[in-house]
C-alpha positions in Angstrom: 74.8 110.7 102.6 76.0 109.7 99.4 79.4 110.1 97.7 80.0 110.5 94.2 83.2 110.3 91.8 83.3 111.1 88.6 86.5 109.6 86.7 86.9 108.7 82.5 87.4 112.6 81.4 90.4 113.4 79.2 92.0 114.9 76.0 90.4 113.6 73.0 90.2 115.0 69.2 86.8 116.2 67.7 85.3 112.8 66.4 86.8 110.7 69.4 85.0 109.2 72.3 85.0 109.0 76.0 83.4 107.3 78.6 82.6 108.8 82.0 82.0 106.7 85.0 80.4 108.3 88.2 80.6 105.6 91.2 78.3 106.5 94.0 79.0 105.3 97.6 77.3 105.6 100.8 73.3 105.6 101.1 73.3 103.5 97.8 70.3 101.1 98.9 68.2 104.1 98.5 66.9 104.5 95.0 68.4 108.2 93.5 68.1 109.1 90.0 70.8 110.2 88.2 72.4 113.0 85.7 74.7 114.6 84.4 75.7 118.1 84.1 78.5 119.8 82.6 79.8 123.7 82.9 82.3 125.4 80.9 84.7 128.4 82.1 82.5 131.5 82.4 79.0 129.5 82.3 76.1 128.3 84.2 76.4 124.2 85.0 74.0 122.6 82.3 71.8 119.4 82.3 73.4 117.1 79.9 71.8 113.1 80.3 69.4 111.9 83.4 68.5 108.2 84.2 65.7 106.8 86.3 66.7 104.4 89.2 65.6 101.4 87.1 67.8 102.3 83.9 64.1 102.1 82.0 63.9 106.1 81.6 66.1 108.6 80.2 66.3 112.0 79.4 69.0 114.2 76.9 69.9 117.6 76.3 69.4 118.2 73.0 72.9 119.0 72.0 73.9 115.8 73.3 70.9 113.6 71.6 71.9 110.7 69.4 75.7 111.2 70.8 75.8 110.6 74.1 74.0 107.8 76.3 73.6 108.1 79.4 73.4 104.1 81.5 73.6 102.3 85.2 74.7 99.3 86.6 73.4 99.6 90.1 74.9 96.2 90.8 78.0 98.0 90.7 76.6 101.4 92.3 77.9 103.1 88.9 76.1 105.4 86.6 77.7 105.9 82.7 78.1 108.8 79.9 79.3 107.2 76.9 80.2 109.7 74.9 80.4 109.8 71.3 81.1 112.2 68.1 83.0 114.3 70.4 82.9 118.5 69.4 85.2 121.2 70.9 81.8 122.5 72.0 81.7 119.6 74.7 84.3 120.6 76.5 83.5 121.5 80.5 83.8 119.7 83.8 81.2 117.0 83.7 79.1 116.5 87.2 77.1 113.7 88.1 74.5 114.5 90.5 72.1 112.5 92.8 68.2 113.3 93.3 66.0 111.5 95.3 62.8 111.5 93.2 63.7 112.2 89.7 66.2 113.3 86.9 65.3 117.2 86.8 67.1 118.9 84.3 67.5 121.7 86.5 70.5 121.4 88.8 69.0 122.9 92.1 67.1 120.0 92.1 69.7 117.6 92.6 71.0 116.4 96.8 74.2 115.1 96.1 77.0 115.9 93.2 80.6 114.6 92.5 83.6 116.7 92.1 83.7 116.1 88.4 86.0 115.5 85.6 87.1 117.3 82.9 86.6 116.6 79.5 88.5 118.6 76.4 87.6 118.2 72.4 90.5 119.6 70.5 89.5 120.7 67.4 
């Protein structure tokens, strides 16, 4: 098994920045990629940034690309989602999710997933 938990949303202005940490415990010697979804009231849960378990490959929605990048320190079992360039269109519950083989964009794909935290752009 391995835990997840998400923490870094907030209340921020359109323009601002965040940074969401997801901490993963548990099973943590094995080698999961990594992503990050997010879901708004009323809508499906969306593939936003994945990572590789080396850090070397990564992979962006492209609403998100050139504003948001997605990191891991797996010395400290913590994956990243610097956000930047923030839009009221960002806000939703941000996941991070866990997959064994690789950073599918689809979310059925993923074993393990946080509670999440939520993020809101005022406008």
């Amino acid at each position: 098994q391995v835990q997840l938990v998400e923490s870094g949303g907030g209340l921020v202005q359109a323009g601002g920045s965040l940074r969401l940490s997801c901490a993963t415990s548990g099973r943590t010697g094995s080698r999961y990629a990594m992503g990050w979804f997010r879901q708004a009231p009323g809508k499906e849960r969306v593939f936003v940034a994945g990572i590789s378990w080396s850090g070397d490959s990564t992979r962006y929605a492209d609403s998100v690309k050139g504003r948001f990048t997605i990191s891991r320190d797996n010395a400290k079992n913590t994956v990243y989602l610097q956000m930047n360039s923030l839009k009221p269109e960002d806000t939703a519950h941000y996941y991070c999710a866990a997959a064994r083989t690789y950073y599918y964009t689809s979310a059925g794909q993923y074993d393990y997933w946080g509670q999440g935290t939520q993020v809101t752009v005022s406008s």
